[in-house]
N, C-alpha and C positions, 0 to 999 in steps of 0.2 A: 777434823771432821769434814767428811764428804759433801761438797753439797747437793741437795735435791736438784734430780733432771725431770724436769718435764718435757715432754712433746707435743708441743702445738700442732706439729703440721697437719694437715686437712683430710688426708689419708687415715690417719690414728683415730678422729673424730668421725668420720666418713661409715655410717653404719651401713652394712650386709644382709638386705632386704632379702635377699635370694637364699639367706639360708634358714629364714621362715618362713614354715609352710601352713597357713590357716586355712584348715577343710570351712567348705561352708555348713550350715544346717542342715540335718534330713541328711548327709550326705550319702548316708546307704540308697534311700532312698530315692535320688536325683540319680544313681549310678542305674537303678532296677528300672526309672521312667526310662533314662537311653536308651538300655535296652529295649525295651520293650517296642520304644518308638522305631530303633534302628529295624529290628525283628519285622514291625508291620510295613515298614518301608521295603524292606528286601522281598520280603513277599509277594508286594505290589510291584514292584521291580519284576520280579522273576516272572508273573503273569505274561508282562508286558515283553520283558528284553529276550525270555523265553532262554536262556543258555543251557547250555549240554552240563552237565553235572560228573565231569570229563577230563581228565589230569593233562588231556592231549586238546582240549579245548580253549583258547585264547579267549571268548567271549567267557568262560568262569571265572577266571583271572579279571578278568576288567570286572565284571557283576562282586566279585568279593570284594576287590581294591575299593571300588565306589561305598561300597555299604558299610565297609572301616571307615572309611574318607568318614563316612556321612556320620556314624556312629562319633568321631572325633570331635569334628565342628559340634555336634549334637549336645554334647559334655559340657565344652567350654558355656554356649548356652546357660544347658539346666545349671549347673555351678556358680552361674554369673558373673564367668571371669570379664566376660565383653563389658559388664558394669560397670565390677568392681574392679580393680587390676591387683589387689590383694590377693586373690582367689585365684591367678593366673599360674602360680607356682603349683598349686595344687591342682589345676586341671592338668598341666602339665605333665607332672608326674601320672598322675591318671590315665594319661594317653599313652605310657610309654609300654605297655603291652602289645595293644594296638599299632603304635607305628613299629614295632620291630614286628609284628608278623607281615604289614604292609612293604615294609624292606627284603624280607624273607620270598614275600609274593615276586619282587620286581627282579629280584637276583635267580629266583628260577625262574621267569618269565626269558629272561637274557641269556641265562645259559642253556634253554632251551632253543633259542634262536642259534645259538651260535653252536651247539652240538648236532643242528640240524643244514645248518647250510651248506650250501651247494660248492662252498669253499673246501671242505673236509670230506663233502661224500658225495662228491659228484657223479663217480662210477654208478652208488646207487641209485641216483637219481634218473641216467640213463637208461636203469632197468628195470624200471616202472611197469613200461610199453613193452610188449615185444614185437617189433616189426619183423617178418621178411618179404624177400623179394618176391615181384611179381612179374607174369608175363602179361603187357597190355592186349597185344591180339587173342591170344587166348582163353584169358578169365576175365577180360571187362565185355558181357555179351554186348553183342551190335544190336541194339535196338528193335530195325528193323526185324529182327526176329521176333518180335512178340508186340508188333506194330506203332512202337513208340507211346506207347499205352503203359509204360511205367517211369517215364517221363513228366517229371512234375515241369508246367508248364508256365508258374505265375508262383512270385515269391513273397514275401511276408508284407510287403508294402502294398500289392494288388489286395492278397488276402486281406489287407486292413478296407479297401475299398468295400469291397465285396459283402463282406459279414457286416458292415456298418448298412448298406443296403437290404440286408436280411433282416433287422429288425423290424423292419416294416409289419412282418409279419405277426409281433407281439401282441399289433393293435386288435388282431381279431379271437386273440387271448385276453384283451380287457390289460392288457400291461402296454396301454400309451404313455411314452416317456418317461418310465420308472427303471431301464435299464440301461447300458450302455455297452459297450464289449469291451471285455478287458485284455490290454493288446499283448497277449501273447498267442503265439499261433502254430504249434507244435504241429511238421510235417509227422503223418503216422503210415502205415498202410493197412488198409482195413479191408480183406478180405482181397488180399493180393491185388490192390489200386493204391496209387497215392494219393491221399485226403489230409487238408488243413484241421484241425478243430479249432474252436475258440468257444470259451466258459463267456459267461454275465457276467457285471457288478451291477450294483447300484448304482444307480445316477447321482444321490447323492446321498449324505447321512438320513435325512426325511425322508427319502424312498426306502431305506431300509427299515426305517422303524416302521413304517404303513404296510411293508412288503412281509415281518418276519415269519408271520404265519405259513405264507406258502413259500417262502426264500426263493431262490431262481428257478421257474418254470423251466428251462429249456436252455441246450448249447446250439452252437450253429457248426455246421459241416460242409467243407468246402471241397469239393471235386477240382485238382491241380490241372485234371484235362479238362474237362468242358468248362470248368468256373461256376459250375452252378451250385448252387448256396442251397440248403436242406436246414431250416429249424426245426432241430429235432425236441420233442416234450420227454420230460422225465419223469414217468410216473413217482409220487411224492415227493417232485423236486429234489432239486442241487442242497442239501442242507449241511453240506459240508465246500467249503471253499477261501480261498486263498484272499477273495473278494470282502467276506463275510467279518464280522468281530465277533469280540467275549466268545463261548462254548461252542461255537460254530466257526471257528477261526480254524480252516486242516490242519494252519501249523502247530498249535495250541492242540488239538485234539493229539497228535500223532505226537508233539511231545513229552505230553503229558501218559499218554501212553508208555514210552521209552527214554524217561527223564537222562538216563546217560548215555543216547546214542548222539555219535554225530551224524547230520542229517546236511543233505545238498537243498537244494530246493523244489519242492514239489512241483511235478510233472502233471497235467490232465491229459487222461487216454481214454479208450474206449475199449471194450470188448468185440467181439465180434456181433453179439447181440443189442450192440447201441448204450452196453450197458457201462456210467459211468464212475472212474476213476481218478484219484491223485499215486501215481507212484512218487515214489521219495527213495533215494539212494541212501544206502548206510553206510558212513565214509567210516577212513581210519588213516592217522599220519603212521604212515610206513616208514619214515625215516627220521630218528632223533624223536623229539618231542614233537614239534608243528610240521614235520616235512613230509614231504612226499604223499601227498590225498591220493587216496587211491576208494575204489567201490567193494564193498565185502558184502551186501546183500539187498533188500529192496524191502521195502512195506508197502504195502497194498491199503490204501484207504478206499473204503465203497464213500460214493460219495454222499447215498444217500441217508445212509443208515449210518457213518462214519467209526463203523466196523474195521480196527486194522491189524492186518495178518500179514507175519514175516516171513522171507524165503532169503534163504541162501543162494550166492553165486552159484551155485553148485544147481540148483534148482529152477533157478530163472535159466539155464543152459540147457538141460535136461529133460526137466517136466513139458510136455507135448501140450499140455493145458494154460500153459504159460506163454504158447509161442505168440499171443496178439499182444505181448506187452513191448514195443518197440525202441524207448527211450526209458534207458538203464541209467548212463554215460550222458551227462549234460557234455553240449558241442566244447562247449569253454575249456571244461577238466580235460575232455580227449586232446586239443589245441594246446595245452600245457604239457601236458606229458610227451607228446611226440615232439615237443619243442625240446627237453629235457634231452632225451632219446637223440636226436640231431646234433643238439650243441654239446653233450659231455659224453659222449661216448668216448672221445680222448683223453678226459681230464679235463680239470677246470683251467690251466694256463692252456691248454690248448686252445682253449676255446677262446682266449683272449687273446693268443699271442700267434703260433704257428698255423689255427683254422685248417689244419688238416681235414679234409673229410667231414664237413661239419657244414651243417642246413639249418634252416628251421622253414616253418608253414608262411604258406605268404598272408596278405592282408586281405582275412574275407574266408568264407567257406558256404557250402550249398548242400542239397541233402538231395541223395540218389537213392530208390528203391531198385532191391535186388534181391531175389532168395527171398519173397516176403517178409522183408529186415530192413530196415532205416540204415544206411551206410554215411557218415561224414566225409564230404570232399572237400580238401584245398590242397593248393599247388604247394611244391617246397621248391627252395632257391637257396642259394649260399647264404652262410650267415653274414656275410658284407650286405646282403639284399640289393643287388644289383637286379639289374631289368630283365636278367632269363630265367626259365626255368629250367630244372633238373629234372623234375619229376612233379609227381603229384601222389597223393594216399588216399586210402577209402579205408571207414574207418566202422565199422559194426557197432551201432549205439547200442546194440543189448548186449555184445561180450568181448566188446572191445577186440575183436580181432581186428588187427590193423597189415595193411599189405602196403611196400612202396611201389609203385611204377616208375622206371628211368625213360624220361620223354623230354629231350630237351625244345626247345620254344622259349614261345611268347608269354611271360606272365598273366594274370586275369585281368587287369588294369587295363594294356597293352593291348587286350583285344575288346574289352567294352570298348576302349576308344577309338579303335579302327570299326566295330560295329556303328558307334553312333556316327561314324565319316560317312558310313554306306548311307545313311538316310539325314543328315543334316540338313535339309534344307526343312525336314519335319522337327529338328530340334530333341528329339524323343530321346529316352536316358534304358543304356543298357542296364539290367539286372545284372548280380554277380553269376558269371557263366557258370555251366556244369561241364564237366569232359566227356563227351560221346568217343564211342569205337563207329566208325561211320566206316564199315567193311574195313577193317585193319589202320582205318584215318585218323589220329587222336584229333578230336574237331571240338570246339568251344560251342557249347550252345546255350542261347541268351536270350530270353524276348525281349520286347523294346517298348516302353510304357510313354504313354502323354504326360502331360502335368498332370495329372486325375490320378495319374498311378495305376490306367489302364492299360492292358494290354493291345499293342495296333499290330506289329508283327513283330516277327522271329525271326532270329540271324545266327547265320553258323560262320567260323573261323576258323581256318588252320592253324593248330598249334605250331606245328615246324613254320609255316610262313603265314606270319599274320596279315599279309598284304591279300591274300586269297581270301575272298569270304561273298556270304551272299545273304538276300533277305529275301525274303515274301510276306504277302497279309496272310498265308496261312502256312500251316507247316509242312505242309505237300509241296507247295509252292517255293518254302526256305530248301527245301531238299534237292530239289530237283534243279534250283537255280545253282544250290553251293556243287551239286555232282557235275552241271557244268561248266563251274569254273573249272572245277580241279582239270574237270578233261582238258581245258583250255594250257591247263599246266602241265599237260600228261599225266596224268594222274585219274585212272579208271576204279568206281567203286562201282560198285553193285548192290543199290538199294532197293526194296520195293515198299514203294507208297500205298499200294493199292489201299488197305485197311486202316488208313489210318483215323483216329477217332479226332474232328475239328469240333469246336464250340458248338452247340446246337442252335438254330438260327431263333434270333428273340431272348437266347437268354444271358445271363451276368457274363458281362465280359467280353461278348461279340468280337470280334476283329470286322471293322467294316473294310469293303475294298475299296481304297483309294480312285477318284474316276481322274480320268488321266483325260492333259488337253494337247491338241497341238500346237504348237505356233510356230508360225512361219514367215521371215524375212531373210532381209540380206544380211549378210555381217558385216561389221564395221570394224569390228577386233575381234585381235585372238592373244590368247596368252597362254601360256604352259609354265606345268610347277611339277615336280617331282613331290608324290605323297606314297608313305609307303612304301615304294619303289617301283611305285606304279607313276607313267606319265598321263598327267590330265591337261585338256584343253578347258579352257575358258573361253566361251563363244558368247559377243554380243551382236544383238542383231538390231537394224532401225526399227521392230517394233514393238521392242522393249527397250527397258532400261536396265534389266537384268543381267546376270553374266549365266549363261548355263554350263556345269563342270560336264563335261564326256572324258572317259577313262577311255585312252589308246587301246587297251588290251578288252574290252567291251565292242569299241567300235574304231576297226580300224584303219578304216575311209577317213576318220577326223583328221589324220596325219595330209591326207594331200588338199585337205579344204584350205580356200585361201582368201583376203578381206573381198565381198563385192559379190562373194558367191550367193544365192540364194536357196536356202535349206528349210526344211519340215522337222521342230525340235518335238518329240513327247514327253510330257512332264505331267508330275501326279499334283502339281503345286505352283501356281502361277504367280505367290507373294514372295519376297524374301530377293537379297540382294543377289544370292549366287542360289541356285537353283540346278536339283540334280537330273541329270537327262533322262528317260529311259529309253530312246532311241534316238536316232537321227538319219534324216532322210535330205 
């Protein structure tokens, strides 16, 4: 007879919790609340997070994966597994629908990246843009041909001065201290001149809700030449804006209007009649799933009535009624794609390995009016970004035509900081330059702001030799000083100043003129330093303690000056340890 085996061991005894599963109570019914809650969640979500409703949109992806998420956590909840850990098995199971579409989401999400990168299709991504070549002397007009009067003069840091001094004006609208300016400052051209605008906000949430009746009275308008500031009123106000919340939010209205468009960021413009607008670009990934942004058409939000009407690429080009809408092409999109366009025109290992032929945009860009059209300028350089330039592009913000110019120089850096040497002893900070044709001359031009972020004067630079350059407190005076250097270089332009349009005396932005002293002792030293490649003296004299710089190639008497001499220095600025001359006698 066999004997009986038992097994003790701990294992055999050891019961298998995991393979029952106890629903809780109601449990239809705890499944139909989730829902429900998830549903009103996503809702409120979607008001808020606003997503394109768009297979090509990465912010739908993240708005569903969140509202699964939330839907999961939401379960274990109403179920009570967090209580009970009984219940844990069967929330479990419960969620396993949900985490395999949230798997499903993340595995297209990736190989939506990866069928779109710049790794696999970089050719296409180079041909986004289409650039060609350009003649600088020939299609960049010289200025002086239409008296420097489409020469935007003061950049987005002044224009912040400027419009914050315009509000002033609100108070005799009964709107003291219930606005503020919301700092974006979109150069436009409005009736062939270049003009800043800037929208309102609220000053704070309490000003909006005191304010929602009559929402924002008025934009401010900035003249780039004189600097003078214009609050303009908007018959039944701003009731549409960027500023604005709930039913009055543009983005909210415009995308509620076109729940599956993708959309760049709205734009504020004007009409020719003062009459105001948000444009919004209607994007599209042209490459793979997320790649390649490119602009397929525009919406037109009125601002006040927040009425919006679509046009086609095709339309915004074409239609002559369209032609005051100037900012199609946010600067950012135009700067990536011509990046794209530089770097992989060879291929992607090119771009990392041999660098054949291969550029991108340098650091910075400026906005040039031409053709009644907002143009994007910056400089391009090797993709190593070394300190020269190649060339530079102008780039059409309503149709993207983009042109390169071959000009080799001085980067924009390079020459703010040989502008700020010409007047250092005022400390004053160059603007990012723009490129003039200065009679066949590619010339850097730059104002030059105090701490305030005013403008005090204007400096022009040679781009082939950044050591040439000149300033003035006005722009007659920046012109006429830089056409003398050049002469000093040989180098003969042919400008005429005569018409040119200066600040109007009294108003926003003034350039005052510097009063200049003389002084006069013996010197006691001298020193010399190579700057630029320009040689400078250092002259102290017994009746200061200062050192005054004289440039050789300005004054070239300084050369046979020697210690003990007695000389007549002229200076705009009698504080500061080194102090710049403007003459010497």
């Amino acid at each position: 007879m066999d004997p009986i085996k038992v097994d003790f061991s701990a294992d055999n005894n050891k019961s298998d919790n995991s393979k029952f599963v106890i629903p809780p109570e109601k449990k239809v019914l705890r499944i139909i609340l989730s829902l429900v809650i998830t549903l009103i969640g996503a809702a409120i979500g979607y008001y808020f997070y606003l997503p394109a409703l768009n297979f090509k949109s990465i912010e739908m992806y993240i708005f569903i994966g969140a509202a699964i998420a939330f839907y999961c956590l939401l379960n274990y909840v109403m179920t009570g597994a967090l209580r009970t850990p009984d219940y844990a098995p069967y929330a479990k199971k419960a969620n396993t629908v949900p985490i395999i579409i949230l798997v499903v989401l993340a595995v297209v999400v990736a190989g939506g990246y990866v069928v779109s990168s710049v790794f696999f299709r970089a050719k296409d991504y180079s041909g986004i843009i289409d650039v060609r070549p350009g003649s600088f002397a020939t299609e960049v007009a010289n200025p002086s041909d239409d008296d420097f009067n489409t020469v935007p003069r003061i950049d987005s840091d002044t224009t912040q001065v400027l419009a914050e001094r315009a509000l002033s004006d609100l108070s005799e609208m009964g709107y003291v201290s219930q606005f503020t300016v919301e700092p974006s400052y979109n150069q436009i051209n409005y009736k062939n001149r270049p003009v800043r605008i800037a929208t309102l906000q609220y000053s704070n949430i309490i000003k909006w809700l005191t304010n929602r009746s009559t929402r924002i009275p008025a934009f401010i308008k900035i003249d780039t030449i004189t600097q003078k500031t214009n609050l303009v009123t908007v018959k039944g106000g701003i009731q549409y804006s960027t500023a604005d919340h709930f039913a009055h939010n543009v983005k909210r209205q415009i995308r509620f209007a076109y729940p599956t468009y993708l959309f760049d960021a709205p734009q504020f413009e004007i009409d020719d009649n003062d009459k105001p607008y948000w444009i919004t670009a209607r994007l599209n990934k042209t490459i793979g799933l997320f790649g390649g942004t490119d602009v397929i058409g525009v919406v037109l939000c009125d601002a006040v009535t927040g009425e919006c009407t679509e046009y086609s690429m095709e339309q915004i080009k074409s239609d002559e009624s369209l032609e005051w809408i100037d900012r199609v092409y946010s600067a950012n999109l135009l700067v990536e794609q011509y990046d794209y366009y530089g770097s992989y025109r060879g291929g992607f290992w090119n771009s990392i390995l041999g660098q054949k032929n291969t550029y991108r945009t340098t650091d910075g860009y400026s906005y040039l009016a031409m053709n009644d059209d907002v143009y994007l300028y910056t400089g391009v350089t090797s993709l190593t970004n070394d300190e020269s330039l190649t060339g530079f592009t102008l780039i059409n913000m309503r149709t993207k035509d983009a042109v390169y110019y071959t000009i080799s120089g001085a980067k924009e850096a390079s020459a703010q900081t040989s502008a700020e040497g010409l007047v250092q002893q005022y400390e004053y900070k160059a603007s990012f330059p723009l490129l003039l044709n200065i009679d066949g001359v590619p010339t850097y031009f730059m104002p030059l702001k105090d701490s305030s972020n005013l403008v005090k004067m204007y400096a022009m630079i040679n781009v082939n030799q950044y050591s040439i350059g000149a300033y003035g407190t006005s722009l007659k005076d920046c012109i006429d000083n830089y056409a003398s250097e050049l002469k000093k270089n040989n180098i003969t332009v042919d400008v005429s100043t005569d018409n040119i349009t200066e600040s109007t005396e009294g108003g926003e932005g003034e350039i005052v003129e510097p009063t200049t002293v003389d002084v006069t002792g013996k010197i006691v030293e001298i020193r010399t330093a190579v700057i630029n490649g320009n040689s400078v003296y250092y002259i102290k004299l017994d009746s200061s303690k200062s050192f005054y710089s004289v440039k050789a190639a300005d004054f070239e008497k300084v050369v046979t000056l020697n210690v003990n001499d007695t000389v007549t220095i002229t200076v705009n600025d009698t504080e500061g340890e080194i102090i710049s001359a403007q003459s010497v006698k």
